[in-house]
mmCIF file of the C-alpha atoms, coordinates in Angstrom:
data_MODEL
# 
_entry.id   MODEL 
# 
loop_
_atom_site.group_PDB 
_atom_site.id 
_atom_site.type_symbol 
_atom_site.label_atom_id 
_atom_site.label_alt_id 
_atom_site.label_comp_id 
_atom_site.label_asym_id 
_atom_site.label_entity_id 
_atom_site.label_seq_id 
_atom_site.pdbx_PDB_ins_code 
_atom_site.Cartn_x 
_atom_site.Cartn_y 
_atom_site.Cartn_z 
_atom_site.occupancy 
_atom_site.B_iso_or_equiv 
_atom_site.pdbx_formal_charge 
_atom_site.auth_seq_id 
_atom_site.auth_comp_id 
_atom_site.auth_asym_id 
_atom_site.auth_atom_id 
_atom_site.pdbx_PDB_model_num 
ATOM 1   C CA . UNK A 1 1   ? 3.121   3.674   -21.373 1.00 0.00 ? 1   UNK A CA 1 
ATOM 2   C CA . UNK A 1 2   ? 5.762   0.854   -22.418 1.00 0.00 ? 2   UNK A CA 1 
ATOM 3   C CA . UNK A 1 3   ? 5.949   2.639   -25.695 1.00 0.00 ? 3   UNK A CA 1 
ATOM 4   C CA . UNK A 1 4   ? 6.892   5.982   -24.435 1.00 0.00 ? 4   UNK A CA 1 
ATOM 5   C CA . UNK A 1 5   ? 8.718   5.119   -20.964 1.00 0.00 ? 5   UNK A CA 1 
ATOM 6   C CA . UNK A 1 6   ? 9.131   8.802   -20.126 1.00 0.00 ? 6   UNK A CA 1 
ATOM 7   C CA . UNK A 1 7   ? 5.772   9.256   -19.048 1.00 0.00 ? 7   UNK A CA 1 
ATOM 8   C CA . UNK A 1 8   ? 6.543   6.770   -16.569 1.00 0.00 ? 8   UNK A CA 1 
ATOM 9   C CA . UNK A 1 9   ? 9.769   8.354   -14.798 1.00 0.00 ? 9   UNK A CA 1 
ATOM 10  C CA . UNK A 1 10  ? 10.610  11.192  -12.697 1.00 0.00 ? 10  UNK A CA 1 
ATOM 11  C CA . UNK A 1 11  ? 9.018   12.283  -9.228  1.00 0.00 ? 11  UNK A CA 1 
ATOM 12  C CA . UNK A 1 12  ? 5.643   13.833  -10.798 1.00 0.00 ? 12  UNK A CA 1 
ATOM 13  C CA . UNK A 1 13  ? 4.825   10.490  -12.420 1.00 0.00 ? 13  UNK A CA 1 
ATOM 14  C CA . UNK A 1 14  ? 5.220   8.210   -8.850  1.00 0.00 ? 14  UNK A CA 1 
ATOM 15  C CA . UNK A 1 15  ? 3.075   11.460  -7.464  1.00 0.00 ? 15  UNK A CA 1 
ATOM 16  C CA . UNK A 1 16  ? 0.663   10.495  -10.747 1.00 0.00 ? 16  UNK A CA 1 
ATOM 17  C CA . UNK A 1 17  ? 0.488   6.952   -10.646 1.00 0.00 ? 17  UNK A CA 1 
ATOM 18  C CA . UNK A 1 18  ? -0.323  6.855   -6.802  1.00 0.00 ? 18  UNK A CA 1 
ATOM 19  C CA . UNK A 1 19  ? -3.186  9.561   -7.191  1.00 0.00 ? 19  UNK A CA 1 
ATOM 20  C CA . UNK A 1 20  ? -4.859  7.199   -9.962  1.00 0.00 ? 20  UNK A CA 1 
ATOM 21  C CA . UNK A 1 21  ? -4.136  3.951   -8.132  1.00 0.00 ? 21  UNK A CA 1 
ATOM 22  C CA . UNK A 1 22  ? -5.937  5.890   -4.780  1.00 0.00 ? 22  UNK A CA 1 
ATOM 23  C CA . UNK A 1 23  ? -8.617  7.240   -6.548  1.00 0.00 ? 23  UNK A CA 1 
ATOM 24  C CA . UNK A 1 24  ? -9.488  4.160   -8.876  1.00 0.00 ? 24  UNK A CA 1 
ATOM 25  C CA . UNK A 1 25  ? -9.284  2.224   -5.742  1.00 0.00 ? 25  UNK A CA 1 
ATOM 26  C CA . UNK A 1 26  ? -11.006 4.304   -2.854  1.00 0.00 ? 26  UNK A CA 1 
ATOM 27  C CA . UNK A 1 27  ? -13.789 5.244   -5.707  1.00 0.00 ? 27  UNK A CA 1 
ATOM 28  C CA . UNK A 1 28  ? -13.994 1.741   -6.324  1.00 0.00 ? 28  UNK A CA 1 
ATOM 29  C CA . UNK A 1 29  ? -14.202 0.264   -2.533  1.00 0.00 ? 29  UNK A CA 1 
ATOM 30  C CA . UNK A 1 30  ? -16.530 2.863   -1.179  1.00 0.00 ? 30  UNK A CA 1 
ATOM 31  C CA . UNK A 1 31  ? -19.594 2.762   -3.800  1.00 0.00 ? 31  UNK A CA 1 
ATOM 32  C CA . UNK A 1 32  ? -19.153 -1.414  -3.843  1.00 0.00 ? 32  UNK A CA 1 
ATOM 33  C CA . UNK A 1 33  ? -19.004 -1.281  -0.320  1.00 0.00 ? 33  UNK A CA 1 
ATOM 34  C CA . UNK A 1 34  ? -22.473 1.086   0.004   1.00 0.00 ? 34  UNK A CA 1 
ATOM 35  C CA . UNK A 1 35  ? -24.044 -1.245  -2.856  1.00 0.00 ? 35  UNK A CA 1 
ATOM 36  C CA . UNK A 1 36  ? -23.100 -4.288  -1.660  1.00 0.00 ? 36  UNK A CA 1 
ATOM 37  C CA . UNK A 1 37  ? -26.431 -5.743  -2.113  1.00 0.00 ? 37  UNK A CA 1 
ATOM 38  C CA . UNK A 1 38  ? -25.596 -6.197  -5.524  1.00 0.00 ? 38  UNK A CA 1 
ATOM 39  C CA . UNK A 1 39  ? -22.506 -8.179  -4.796  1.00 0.00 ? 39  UNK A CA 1 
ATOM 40  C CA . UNK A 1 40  ? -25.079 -9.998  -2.285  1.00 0.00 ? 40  UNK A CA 1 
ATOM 41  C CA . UNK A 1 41  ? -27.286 -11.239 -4.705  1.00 0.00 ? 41  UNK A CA 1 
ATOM 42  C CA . UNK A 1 42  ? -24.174 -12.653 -6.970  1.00 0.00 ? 42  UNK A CA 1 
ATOM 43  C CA . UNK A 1 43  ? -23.058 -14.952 -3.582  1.00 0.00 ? 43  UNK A CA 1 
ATOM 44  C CA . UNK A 1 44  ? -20.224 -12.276 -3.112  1.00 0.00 ? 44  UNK A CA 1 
ATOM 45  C CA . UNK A 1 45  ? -18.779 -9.999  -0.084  1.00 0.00 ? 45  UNK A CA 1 
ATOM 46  C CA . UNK A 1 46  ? -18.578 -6.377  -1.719  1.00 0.00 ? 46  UNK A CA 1 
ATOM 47  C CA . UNK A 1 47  ? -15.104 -5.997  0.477   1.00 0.00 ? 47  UNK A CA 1 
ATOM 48  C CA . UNK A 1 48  ? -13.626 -9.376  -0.160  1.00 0.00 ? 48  UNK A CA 1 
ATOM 49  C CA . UNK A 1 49  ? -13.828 -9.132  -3.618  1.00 0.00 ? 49  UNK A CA 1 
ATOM 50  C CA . UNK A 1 50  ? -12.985 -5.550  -3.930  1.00 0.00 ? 50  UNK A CA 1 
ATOM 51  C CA . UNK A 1 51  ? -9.687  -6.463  -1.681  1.00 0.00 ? 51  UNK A CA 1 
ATOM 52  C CA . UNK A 1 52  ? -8.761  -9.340  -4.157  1.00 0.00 ? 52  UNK A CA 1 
ATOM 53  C CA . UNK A 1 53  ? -9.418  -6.757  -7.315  1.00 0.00 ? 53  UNK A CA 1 
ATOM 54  C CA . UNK A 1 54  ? -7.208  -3.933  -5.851  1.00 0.00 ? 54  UNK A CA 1 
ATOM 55  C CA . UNK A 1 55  ? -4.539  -6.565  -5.098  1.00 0.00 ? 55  UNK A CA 1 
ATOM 56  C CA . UNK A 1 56  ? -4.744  -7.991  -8.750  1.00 0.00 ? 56  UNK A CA 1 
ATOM 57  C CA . UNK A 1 57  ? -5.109  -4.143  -9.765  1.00 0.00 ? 57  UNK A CA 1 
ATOM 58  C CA . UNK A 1 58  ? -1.817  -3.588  -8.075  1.00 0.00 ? 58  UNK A CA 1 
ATOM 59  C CA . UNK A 1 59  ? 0.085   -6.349  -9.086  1.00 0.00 ? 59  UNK A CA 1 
ATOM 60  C CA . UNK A 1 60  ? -1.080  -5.376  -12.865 1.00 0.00 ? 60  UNK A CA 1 
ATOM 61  C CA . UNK A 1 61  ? 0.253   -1.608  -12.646 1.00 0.00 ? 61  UNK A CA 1 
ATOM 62  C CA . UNK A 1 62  ? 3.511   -2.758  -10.825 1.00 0.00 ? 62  UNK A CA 1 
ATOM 63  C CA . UNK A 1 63  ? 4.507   -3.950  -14.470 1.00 0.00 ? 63  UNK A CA 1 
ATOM 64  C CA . UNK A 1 64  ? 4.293   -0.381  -16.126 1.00 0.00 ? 64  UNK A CA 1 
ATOM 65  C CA . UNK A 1 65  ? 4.086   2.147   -13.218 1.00 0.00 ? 65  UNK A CA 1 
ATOM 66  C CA . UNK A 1 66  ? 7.372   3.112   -11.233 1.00 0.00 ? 66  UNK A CA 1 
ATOM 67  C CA . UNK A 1 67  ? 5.425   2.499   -8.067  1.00 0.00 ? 67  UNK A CA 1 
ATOM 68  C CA . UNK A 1 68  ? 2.017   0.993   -6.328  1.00 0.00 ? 68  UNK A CA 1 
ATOM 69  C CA . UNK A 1 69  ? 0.354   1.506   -3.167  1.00 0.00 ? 69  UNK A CA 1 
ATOM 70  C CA . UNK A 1 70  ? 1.173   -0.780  -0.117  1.00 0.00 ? 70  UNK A CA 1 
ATOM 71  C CA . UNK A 1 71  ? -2.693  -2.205  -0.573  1.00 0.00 ? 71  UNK A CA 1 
ATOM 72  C CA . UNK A 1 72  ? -1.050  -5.113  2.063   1.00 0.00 ? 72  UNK A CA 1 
ATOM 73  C CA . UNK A 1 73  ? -0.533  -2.739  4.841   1.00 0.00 ? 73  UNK A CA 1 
ATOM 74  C CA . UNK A 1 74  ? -3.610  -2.791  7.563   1.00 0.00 ? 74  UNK A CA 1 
ATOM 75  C CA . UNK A 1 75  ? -3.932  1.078   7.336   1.00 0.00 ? 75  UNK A CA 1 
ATOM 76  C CA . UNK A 1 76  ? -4.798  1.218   3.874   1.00 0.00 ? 76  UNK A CA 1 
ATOM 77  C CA . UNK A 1 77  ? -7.765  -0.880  4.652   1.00 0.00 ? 77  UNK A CA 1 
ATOM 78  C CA . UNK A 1 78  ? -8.329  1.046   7.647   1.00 0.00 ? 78  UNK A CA 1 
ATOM 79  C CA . UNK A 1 79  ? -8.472  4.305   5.865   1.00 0.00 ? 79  UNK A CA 1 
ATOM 80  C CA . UNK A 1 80  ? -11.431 2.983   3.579   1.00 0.00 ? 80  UNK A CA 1 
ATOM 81  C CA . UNK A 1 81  ? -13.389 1.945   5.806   1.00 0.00 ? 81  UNK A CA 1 
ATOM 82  C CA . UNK A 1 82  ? -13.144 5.464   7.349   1.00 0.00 ? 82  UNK A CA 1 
ATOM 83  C CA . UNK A 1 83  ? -14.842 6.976   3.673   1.00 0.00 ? 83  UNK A CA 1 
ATOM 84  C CA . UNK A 1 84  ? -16.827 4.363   4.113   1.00 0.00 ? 84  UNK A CA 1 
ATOM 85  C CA . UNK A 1 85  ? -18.296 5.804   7.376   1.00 0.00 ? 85  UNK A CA 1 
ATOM 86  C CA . UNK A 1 86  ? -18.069 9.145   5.879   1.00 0.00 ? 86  UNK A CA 1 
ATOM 87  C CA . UNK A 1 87  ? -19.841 8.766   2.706   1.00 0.00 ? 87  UNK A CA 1 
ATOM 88  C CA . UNK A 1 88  ? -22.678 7.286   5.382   1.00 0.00 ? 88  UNK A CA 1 
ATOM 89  C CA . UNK A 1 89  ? -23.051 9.912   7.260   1.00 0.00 ? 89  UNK A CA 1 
ATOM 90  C CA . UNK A 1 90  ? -22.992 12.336  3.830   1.00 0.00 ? 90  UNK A CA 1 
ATOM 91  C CA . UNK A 1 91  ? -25.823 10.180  2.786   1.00 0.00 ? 91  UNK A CA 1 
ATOM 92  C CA . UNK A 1 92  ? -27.592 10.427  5.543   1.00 0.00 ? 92  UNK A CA 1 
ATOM 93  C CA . UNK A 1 93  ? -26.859 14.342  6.071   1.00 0.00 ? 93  UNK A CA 1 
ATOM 94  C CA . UNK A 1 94  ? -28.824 13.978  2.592   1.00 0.00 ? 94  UNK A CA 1 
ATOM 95  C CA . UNK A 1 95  ? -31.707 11.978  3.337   1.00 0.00 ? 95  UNK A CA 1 
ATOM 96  C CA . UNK A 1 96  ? -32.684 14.015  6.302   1.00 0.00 ? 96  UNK A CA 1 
ATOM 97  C CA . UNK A 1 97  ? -35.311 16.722  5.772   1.00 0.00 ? 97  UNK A CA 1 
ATOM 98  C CA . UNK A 1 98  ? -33.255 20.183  6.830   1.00 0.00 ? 98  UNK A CA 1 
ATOM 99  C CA . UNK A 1 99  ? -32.665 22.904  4.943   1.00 0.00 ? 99  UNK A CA 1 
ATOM 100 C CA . UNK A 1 100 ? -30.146 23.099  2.456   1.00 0.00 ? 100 UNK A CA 1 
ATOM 101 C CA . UNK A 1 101 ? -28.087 25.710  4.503   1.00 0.00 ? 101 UNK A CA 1 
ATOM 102 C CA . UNK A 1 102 ? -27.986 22.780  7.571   1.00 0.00 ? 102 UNK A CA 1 
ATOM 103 C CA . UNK A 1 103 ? -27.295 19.542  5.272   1.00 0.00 ? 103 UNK A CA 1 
ATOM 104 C CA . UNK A 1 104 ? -24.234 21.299  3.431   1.00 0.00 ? 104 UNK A CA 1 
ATOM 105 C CA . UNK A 1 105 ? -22.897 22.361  7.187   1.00 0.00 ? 105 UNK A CA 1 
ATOM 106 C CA . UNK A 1 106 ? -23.262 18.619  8.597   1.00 0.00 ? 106 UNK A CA 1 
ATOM 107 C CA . UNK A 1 107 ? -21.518 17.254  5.587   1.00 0.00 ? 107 UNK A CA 1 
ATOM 108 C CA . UNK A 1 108 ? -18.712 19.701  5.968   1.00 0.00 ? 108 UNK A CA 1 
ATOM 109 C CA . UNK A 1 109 ? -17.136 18.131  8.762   1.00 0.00 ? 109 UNK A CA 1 
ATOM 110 C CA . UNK A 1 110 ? -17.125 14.352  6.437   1.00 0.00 ? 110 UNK A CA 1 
ATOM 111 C CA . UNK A 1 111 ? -15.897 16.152  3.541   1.00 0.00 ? 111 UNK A CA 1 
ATOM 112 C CA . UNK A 1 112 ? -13.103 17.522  5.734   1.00 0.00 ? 112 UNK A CA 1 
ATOM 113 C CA . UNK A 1 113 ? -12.751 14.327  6.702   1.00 0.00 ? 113 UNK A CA 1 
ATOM 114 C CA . UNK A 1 114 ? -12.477 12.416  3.591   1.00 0.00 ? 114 UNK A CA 1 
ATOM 115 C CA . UNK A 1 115 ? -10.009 14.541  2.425   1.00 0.00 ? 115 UNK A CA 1 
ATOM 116 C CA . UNK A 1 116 ? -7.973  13.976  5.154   1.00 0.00 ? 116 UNK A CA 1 
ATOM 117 C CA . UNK A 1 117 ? -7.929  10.198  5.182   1.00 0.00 ? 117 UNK A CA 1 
ATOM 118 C CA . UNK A 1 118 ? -7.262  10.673  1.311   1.00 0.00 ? 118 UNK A CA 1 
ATOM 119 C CA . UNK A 1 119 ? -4.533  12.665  2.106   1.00 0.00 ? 119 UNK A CA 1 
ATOM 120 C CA . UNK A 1 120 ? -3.075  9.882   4.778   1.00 0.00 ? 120 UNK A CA 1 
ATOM 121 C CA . UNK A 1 121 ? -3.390  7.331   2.045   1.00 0.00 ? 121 UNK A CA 1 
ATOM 122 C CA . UNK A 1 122 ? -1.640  8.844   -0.763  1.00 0.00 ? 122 UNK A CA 1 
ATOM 123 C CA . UNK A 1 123 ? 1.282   9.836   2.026   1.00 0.00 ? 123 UNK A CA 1 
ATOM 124 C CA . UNK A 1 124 ? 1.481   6.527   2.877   1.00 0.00 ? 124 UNK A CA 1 
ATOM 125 C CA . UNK A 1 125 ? 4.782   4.852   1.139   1.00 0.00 ? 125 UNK A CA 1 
ATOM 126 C CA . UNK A 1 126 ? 4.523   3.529   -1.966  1.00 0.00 ? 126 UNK A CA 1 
ATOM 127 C CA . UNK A 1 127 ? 6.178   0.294   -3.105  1.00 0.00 ? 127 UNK A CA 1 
ATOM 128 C CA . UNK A 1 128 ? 8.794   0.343   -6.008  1.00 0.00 ? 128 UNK A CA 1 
ATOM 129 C CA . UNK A 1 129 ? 7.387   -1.667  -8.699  1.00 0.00 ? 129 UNK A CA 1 
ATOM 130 C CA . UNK A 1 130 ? 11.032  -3.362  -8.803  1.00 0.00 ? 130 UNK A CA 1 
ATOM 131 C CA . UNK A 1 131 ? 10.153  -4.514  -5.113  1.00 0.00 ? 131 UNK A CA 1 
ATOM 132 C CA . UNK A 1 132 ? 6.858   -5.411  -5.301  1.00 0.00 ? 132 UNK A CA 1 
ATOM 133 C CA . UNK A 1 133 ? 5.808   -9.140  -4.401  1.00 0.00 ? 133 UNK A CA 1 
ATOM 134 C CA . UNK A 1 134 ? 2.624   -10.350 -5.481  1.00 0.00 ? 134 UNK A CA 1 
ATOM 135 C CA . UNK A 1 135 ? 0.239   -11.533 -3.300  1.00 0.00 ? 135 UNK A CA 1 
ATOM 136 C CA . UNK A 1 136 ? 0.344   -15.814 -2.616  1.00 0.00 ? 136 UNK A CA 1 
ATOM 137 C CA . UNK A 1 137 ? -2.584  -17.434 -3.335  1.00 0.00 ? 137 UNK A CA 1 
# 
């Protein structure tokens, strides 16, 4: 992206560069977060270390991409943890024994859902990578 700069300027490619960072990151958070066994077993907390690799992740793409999400402000934490709770109840809409007709209309109200709270976080303000501080550590 250094090499050919243009594909980092203009409006569409802030739009572009938040909807990766959001998806890497929510995609990221919520299947760590429902696997955290794994992350268990290695002596780690799934969210802890998913917070400090979305911070480094950030700090990273502020050197190339025009802007990066505002992973320091509570709400973008907050809005995880809300797909977290959705993708629970999905799973457990699938677990249960009903008929396909009845699982696909109790998920509907969590897909709704997610999309919403993945609409609120890509809204949310980004940071210009020119402002961006790095988290102290």
């Amino acid at each position: 992206m250094k090499a050919v700069p243009s594909t980092v300027t203009g409006w569409q490619s802030r739009l572009w560069c938040r909807f990766f960072l959001l998806a890497v990151f929510a995609t990221m958070y919520v299947r760590d977060v429902a696997r955290k066994e794994f992350y268990e077993a290695l002596g780690l907390d799934a969210r802890a270390y998913d917070k400090y690799v979305i911070d480094k992740t950030n700090e990273t793409s502020a050197r190339v991409f025009p802007v990066v999400l505002d992973v320091k402000n509570p709400r973008f934490y907050e809005g995880l943890e809300r797909l977290v709770q959705n993708n629970a109840a999905l799973a457990a809409a699938d677990q249960s024994q009903a008929p396909a007709l009845l699982k696909g209309l109790r998920k509907l109200p969590h897909w709704w859902a997610n999309g919403l709270e993945m609409a609120r976080l890509f809204l949310m303000a980004p940071i210009p990578s020119d402002r961006y501080q790095p988290a102290v550590r």
